[in-house]
C-alpha positions as CSV (number, residue, x, y, z in Angstrom):
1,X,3.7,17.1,-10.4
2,X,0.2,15.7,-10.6
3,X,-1.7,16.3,-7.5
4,X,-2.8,12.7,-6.9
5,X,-0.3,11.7,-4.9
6,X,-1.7,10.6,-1.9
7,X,-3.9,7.9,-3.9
8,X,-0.8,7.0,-5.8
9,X,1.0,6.2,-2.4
10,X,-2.1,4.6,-1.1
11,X,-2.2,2.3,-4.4
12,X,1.8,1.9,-4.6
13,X,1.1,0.8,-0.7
14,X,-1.6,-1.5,-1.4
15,X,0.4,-3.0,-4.3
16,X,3.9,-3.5,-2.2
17,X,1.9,-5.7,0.4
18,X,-0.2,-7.5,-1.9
19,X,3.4,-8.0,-3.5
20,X,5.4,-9.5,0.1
21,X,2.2,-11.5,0.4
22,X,2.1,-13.0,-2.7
23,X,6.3,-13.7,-2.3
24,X,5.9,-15.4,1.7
25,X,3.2,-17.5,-0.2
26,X,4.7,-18.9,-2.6
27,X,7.6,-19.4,-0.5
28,X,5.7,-21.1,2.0
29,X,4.5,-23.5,-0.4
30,X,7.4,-24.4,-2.2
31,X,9.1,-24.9,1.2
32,X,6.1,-27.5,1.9
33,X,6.7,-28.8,-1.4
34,X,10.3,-29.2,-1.0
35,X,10.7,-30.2,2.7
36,X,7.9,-30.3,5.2
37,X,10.3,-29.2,7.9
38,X,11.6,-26.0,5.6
39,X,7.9,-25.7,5.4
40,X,7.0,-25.7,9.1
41,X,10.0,-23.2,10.0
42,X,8.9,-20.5,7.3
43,X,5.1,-21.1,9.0
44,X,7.0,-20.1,12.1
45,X,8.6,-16.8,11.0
46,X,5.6,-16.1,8.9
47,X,3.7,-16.4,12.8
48,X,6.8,-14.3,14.1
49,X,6.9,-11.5,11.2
């Protein structure tokens, strides 16, 4: 077992969220793009979340 594991959660961490934030963007515009009211309710759970 290497003993880097702490920075390999802290990168595996950083790289998870950047991932979720990348996936509620792009969902967020492609609901715009779609339907501007499917747009407005994923704004709204993106507020809630």
């Amino acid at each position: 077992m290497p003993q880097l594991s702490p920075l390999f959660w802290m990168f595996s961490t950083l790289m998870i969220v950047f991932l979720l934030v990348s996936m509620m963007m792009v969902f967020y515009m492609n609901g715009i793009n779609f339907n501007s009211i499917d747009g407005s309710k994923v704004y709204f759970m993106n507020w809630c979340w």
